[in-house]
N, C-alpha and C positions, 0 to 999 in steps of 0.2 A: 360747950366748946365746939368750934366749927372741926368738921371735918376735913378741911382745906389746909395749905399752910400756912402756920401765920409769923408773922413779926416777933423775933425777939423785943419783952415789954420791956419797958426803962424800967417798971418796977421788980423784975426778977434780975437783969442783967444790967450792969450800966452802960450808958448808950457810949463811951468812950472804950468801952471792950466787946468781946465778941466778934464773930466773924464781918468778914471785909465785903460782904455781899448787898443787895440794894436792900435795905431798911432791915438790913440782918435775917433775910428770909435765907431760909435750907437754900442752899448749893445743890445742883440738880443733874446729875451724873449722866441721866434717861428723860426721855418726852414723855415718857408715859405716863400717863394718868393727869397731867400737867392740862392746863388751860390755856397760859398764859404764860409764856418764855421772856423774860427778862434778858439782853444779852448785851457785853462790850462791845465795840467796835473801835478800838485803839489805833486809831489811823490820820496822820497828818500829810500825807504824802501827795494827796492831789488840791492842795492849797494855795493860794497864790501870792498871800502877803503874810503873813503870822502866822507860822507854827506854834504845835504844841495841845493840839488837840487831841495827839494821841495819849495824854494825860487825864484826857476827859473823862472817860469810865471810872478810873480809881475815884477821881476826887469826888464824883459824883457820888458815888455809893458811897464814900466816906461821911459826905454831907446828908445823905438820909438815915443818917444813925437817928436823927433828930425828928421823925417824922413819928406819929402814930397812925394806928392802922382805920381808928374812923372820921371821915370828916364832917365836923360841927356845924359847915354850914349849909352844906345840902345832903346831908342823912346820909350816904354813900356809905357802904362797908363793902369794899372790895376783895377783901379774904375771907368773906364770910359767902360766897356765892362765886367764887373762882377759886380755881388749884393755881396761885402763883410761884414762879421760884427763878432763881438768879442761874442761868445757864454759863455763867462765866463770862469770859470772850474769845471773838473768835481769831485761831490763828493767823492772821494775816501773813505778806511775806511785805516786811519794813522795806525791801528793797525794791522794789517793783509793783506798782501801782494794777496796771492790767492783770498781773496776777493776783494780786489782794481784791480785786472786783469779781476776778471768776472765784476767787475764794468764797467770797461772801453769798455771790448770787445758788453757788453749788450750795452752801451750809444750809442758804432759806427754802432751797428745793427741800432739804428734809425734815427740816423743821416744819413746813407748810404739808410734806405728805403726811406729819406725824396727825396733822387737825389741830395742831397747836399755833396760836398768835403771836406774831414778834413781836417785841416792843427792845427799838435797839436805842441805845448808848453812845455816839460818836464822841469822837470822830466824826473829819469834816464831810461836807453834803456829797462829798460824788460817792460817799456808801449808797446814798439812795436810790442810784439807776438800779446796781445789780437786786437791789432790794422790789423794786417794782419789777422787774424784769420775771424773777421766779413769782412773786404776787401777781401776776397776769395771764402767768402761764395757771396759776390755780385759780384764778379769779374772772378770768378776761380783764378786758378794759375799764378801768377804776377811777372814778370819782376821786381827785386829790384835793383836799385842805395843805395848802403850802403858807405857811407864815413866815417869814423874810424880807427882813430890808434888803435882800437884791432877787431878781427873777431868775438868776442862774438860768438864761436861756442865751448865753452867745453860743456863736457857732464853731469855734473855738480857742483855746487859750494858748499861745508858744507853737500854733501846730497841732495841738492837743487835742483831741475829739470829747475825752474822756475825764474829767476836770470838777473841781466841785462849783465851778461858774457854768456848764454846758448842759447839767442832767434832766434840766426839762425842756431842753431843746430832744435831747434824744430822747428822750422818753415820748415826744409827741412824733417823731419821725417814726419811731419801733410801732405804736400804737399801742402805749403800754398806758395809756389813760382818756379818758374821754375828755377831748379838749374844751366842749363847752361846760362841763360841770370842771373845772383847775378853777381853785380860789384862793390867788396872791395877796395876800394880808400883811401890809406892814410897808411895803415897797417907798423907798424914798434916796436920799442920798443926790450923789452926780455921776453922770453918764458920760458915753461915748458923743450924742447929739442928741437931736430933738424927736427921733423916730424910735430909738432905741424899746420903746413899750410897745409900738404899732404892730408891730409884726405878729407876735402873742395873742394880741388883743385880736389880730385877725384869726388866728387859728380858734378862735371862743374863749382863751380864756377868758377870766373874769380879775380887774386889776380893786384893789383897796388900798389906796394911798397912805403915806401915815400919817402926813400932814391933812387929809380928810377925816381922818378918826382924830384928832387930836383934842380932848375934851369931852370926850365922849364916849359915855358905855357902850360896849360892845354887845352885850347882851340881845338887843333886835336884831342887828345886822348877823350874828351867827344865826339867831332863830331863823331867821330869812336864809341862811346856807342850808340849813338843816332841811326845809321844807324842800329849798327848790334841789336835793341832793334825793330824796325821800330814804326808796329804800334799799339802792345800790348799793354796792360793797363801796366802800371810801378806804383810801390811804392818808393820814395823817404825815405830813412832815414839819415839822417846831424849830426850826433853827435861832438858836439862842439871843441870833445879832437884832432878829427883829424887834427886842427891848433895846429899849435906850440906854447906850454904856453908863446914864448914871446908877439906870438896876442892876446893868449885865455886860461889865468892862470887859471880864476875860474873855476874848474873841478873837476871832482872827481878825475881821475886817467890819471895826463899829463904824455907823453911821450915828449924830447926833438926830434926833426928833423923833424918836423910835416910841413904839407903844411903850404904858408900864405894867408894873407887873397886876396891879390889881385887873387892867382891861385883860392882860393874858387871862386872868382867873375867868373872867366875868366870858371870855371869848370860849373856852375849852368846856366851861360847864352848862352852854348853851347848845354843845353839842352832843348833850344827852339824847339819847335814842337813835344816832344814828349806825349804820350798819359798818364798825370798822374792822376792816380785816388785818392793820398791820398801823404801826408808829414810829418814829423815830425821833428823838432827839439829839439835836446835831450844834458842833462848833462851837463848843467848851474849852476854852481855852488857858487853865489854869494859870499856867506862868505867868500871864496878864492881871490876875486878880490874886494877890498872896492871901488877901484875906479869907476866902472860899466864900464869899457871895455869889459871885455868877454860880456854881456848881449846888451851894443852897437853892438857889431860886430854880435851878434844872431838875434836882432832886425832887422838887416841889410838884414842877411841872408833869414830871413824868407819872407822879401819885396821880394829879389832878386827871391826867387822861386815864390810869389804872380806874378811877372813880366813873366814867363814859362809858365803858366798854359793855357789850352786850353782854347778858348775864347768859352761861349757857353749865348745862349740866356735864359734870366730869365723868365720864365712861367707864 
């Protein structure tokens, strides 16, 4: 038996009881000794067309009742070589956005000084400024994987500076990522005009259409991220929409022509070995999908990157 924690099994527990945490791991009171921080982000408040993603974390961990802990297709056993645990979520303040961003960015400041990795739960994408923000401050300037059918790079929304359409606009203004290693995986949909991508593209990013991947394993094209990322620290962001609503309706703002879920698999486990210091999955948006598929297939996804992660020893 691993040292580490593990998953409540189907075969001792049924996977319809037991605690409400991601694939029924211990609840985690302390960082300590911890590897790997599992945490919510209940937050719909910087969204701009469909709420309801502040329902994201429940359902999500609801739906990894269903998950076990080794995966069959590429060897991976993630609790056997990490202290994983479900840190809850965090308290935001429902009524005010700027302060639910300093909320989050203050909690990752000590989650990051504990030596512990995030792996969060949205709640929609503007959690992930304050998220890089304390990631940069421990990290410097980070190598981002962004998957997304939109670049959320306007300048901003209502007035807004601070918006889940604006975060990697700020983020490349703060210098909170190296703009020629940013890789926009999925991007498609309709725009404002015909330059709407230009600007980004000038700053380095790197754009991956989804109508260019369409048909096509992903598998090369992340090994090609991987290589040219090598061995910088990277930040993972997964935003849900960039599957196609017919895998992953509950969203706030689907686009049709989106990747599917096997290219997600084939995409996320091609970035074994590289150096991640932090994840996030974002813009789950329950009430959209009663069935809980979108929130399966998130559950899923957030396993598949727990399977990536560098393997490092618990102190």
């Amino acid at each position: 038996m691993s040292e580490f924690n593990q998953p409540i099994s189907g075969n001792d527990l049924a996977r319809f009881s037991g605690p409400g945490t991601f694939m029924r791991l211990p609840q985690a009171t302390s960082l300590e000794g911890l590897d790997v921080a599992i945490l919510g982000v209940p937050m719909d408040i910087g969204t701009s067309w469909r709420s309801g993603t502040r329902f994201g974390p429940k359902q999500i961990r609801a739906e990894s009742a269903m998950i076990r802990p080794y995966n069959m297709t590429t060897g991976a056993a993630p609790f056997e070589t990490l202290n994983i645990a479900d840190i809850g979520d965090l308290a935001i303040n429902t009524f005010n956005l700027a302060d639910s961003l300093r909320i989050i960015e203050e909690s990752y400041d000590a989650i990051l000084a504990s030596g512990v990795m995030p792996l969060a739960m949205g709640g929609d994408h503007s959690i992930t400024l304050p998220i890089l923000r304390a990631i940069a401050r421990k990290h410097g300037p980070v190598a981002v994987i962004h998957v997304d059918a939109h670049a959320d790079v306007n300048d901003e929304m209502f007035g807004e500076k601070e918006t889940h359409g604006t975060v990697f606009r700020r983020a490349y203004e703060e210098g909170l990522l190296e703009a020629d290693k940013v890789y926009q995986i999925g991007l498609r949909g309709t725009g404002y005009g015909p330059d709407d991508f230009k600007e980004p593209q000038g700053w380095g990013f790197q754009h991956f259409l989804a109508s260019e991947l369409w048909n096509r394993s992903l598998h090369n094209m992340g090994a090609e991220i991987r290589r040219d990322i090598g061995a910088r620290p990277v930040y993972i962001s997964y935003d849900i929409d960039s599957l196609d609503p017919a895998f992953a309706p509950g969203t706030g703002t689907p686009e049709i022509g989106g990747l599917t879920t096997m290219q997600a698999l084939e995409l996320i486990r091609a970035f074994k070995g590289l150096n991640v210091v932090g994840c996030d999955l974002v813009e789950v948006s329950p009430p959209y999908d009663p069935s809980g598929n979108t929130a399966l297939v998130a559950a899923n996804l957030i396993y598949e990157l727990l399977c990536i992660l560098p393997e490092r020893a618990s102190e």
